[in-house]
C-alpha positions as CSV (number, residue, x, y, z in Angstrom):
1,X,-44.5,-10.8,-7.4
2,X,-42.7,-14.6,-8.0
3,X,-39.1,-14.6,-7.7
4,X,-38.6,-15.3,-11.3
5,X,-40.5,-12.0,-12.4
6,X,-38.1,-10.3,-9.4
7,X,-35.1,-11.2,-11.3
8,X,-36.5,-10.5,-14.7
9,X,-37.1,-6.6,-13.9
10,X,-34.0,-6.5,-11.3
11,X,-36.3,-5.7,-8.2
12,X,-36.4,-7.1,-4.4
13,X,-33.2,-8.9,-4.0
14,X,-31.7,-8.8,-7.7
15,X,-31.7,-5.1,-7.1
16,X,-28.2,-3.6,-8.8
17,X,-26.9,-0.6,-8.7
18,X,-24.3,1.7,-10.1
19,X,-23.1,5.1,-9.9
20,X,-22.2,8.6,-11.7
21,X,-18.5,9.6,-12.3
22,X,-17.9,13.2,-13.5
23,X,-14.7,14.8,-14.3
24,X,-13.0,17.8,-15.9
25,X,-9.9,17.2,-18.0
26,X,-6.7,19.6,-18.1
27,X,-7.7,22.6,-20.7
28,X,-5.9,22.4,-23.9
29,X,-5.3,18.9,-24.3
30,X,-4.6,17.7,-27.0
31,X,-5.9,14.7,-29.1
32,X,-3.3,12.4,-28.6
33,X,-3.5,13.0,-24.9
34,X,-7.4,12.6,-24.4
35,X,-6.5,9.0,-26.5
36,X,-4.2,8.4,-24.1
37,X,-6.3,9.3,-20.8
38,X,-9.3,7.2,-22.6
39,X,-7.7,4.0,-22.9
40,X,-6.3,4.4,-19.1
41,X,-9.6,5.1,-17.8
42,X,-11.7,2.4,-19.7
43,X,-8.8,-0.2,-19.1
44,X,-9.0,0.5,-15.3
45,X,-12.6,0.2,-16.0
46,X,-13.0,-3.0,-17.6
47,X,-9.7,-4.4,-15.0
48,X,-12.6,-3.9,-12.6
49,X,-15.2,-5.9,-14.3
50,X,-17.1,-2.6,-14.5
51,X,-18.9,-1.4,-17.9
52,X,-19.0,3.0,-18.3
53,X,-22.1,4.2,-19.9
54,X,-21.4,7.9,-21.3
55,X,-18.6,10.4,-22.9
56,X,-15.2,11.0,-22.5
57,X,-14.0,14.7,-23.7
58,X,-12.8,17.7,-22.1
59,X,-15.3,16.5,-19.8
60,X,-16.0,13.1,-18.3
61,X,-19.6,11.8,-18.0
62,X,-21.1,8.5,-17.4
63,X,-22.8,6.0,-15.3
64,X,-20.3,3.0,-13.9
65,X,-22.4,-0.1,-13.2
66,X,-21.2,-3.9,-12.8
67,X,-20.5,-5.1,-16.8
68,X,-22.2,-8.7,-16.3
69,X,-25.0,-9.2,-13.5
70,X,-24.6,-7.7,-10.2
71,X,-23.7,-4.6,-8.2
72,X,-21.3,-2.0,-8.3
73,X,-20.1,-1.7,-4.9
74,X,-18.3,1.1,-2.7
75,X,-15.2,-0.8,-3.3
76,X,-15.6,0.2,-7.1
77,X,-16.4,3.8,-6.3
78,X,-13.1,3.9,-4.3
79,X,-11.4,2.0,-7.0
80,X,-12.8,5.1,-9.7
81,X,-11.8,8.1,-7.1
82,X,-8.5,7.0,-6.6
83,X,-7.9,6.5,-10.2
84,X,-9.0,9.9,-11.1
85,X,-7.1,11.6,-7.8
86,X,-3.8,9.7,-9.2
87,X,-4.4,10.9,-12.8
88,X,-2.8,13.9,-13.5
89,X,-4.8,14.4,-17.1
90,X,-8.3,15.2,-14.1
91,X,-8.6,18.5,-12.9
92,X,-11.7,18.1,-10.9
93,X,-14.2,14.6,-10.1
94,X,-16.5,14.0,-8.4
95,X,-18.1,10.3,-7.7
96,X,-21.6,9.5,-6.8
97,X,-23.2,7.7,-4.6
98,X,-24.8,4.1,-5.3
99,X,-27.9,4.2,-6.7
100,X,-30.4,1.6,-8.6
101,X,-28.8,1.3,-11.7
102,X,-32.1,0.4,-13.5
103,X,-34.9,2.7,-12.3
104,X,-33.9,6.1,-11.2
């Protein structure tokens, strides 16, 4: 496969990947306070030049990948735990590993 094809369908070397952030959120919050735990958690997102793919409720689902071109790394997955271990809002998380962000 040419190199430009490669880097068209993100395979070989452009390769990126991302990984899977779930979390459970204090019972009984209320709606000002999930607002509040939303906007902390996507601004420490997007401080990260990250992008979240998913929901934010009493539970937190998603997909964290790079937000332009590129890879998240196991920086960014340390970046995301410590975030949720710090926030007291997050009852439980759990962080995944890195995976391809485009075919799996």
């Amino acid at each position: 496969m040419k190199k430009r094809i490669r880097k068209k369908k993100r395979v070989g070397e452009f390769q990126e990947f991302g990984f899977d952030v779930d979390a459970t959120l204090r019972a009984n919050m209320d709606r000002e306070a999930l607002y509040a735990f939303s906007d902390r958690f996507i601004g420490h997102i997007e401080a990260n030049n990250l992008a979240f793919g998913g929901g934010i409720g009493p539970m937190v689902g998603g997909f964290v990948t790079r937000f332009a071109r590129g890879s998240a790394t196991d920086d960014d997955r340390a970046s995301i735990t410590t975030f949720l271990k710090s926030d007291p809002d997050v009852v439980q998380r759990q962080v995944g590993l890195l995976r391809d962000a485009w075919y799996e």
